[in-house]
C-alpha positions in Angstrom: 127.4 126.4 91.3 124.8 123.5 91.3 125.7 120.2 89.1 123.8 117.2 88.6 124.7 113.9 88.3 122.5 110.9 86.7 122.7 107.6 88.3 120.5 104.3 86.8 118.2 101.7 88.4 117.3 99.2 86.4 114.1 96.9 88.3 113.4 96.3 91.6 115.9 94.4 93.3 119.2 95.9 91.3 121.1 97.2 94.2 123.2 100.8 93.3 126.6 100.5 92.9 129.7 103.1 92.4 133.0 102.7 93.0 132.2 99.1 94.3 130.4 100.3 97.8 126.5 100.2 97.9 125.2 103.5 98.2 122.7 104.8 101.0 119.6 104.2 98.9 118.3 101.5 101.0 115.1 103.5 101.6 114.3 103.8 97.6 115.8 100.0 96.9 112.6 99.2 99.9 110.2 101.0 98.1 110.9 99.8 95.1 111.4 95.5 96.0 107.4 96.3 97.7 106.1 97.7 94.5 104.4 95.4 91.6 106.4 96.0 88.3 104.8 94.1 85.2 107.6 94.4 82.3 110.4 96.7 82.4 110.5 99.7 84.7 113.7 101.7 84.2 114.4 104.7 86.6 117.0 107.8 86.6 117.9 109.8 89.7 119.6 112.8 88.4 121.4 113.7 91.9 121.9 117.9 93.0 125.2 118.4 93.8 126.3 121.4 95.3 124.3 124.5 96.8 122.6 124.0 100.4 120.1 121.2 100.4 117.4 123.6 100.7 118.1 125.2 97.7 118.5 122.6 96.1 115.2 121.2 97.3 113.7 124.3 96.2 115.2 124.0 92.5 113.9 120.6 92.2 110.2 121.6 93.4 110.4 124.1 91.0 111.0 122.5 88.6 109.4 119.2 88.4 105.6 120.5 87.4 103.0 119.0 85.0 103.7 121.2 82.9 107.3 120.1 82.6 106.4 116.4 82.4 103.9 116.9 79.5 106.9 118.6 77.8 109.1 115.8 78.5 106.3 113.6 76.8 105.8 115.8 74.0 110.2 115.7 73.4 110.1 111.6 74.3 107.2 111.6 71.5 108.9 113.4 68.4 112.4 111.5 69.0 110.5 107.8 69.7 107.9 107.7 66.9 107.1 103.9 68.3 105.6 105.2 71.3 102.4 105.2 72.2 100.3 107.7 74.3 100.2 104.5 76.8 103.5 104.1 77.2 104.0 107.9 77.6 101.8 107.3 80.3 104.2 105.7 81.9 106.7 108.2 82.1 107.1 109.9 85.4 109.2 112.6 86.9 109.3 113.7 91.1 111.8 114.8 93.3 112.7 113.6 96.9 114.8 114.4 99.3 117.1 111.6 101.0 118.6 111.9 103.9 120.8 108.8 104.5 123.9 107.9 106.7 123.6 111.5 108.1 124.0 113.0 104.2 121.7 115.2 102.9 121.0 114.3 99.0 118.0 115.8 96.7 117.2 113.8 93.3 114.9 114.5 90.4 113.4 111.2 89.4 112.8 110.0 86.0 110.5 106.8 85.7 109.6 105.3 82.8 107.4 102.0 82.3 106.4 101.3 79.2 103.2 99.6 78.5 104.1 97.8 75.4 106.9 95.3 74.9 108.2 96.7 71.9 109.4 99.9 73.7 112.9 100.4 74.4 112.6 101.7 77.7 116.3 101.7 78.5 116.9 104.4 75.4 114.0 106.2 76.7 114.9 107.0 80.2 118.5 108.0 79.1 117.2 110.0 76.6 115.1 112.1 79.4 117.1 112.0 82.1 119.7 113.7 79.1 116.5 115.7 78.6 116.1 117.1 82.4 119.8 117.0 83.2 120.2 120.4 80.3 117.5 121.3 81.9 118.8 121.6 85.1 121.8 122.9 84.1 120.5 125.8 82.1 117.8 126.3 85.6 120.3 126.0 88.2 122.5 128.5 86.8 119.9 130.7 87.0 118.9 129.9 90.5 121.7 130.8 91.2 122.1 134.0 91.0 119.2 134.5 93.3 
């Protein structure tokens, strides 16, 4: 059976940390120290655990969609009455495939940034990455039993 797993990344040069070891995310950490990020940025990588990689690749393409995302807005909307069709602009979701340290890992990507500074972006993006991790769950089970 598939499980996920969220992990956080707050701004652009927070480095990921469990246990006390960096994890092999120096390609994302790259990415993200060359982008531009006015005000707060906060990004979930709910990680795919379990299942061969391309499955799991294939749940993820599956299921990240526009049609997902405006759902996601639609949910972030009704809970956060504060936001703004702006700052729901903002909100992001996309799936990659990493491949690091000869390890194989595929992440759905929650990114939210906010266009006003009243938002708290931190609840937000825990709130969808909650959101998309039931989501998964409930998907990948029936994946599955393909």
């Amino acid at each position: 059976m598939l499980q996920t797993q969220t992990l956080t990344i707050r701004s652009a040069p927070t480095l990921l940390r469990t246990a006390g070891k960096i994890q092999p995310y120096m390609p994302v950490l790259i990415l993200l120290v060359g982008c531009s990020i006015v005000g707060t940025q906060e990004r979930r990588l709910i990680v795919l655990n379990g299942g061969s990689i391309d499955h799991r690749a294939q749940v993820a393409q599956e299921y990240v969609t526009d049609e997902r995302l405006r759902s996601l807005r639609v949910s972030v909307r009704t809970r956060f009455s504060s936001v703004t069709e702006k700052d729901l602009a903002g909100l992001e979701l996309s799936w990659q495939r990493l491949v690091t340290a000869g390890k194989d890992a595929v992440v759905v990507v929650v990114t939210f940034t906010p266009q006003s500074k009243n938002v708290d972006a931190n609840a937000i993006a825990d709130y969808c990455a909650d959101q998309v991790g039931t989501d998964f769950r409930e998907r990948l089970w029936d994946l599955t039993k393909r």
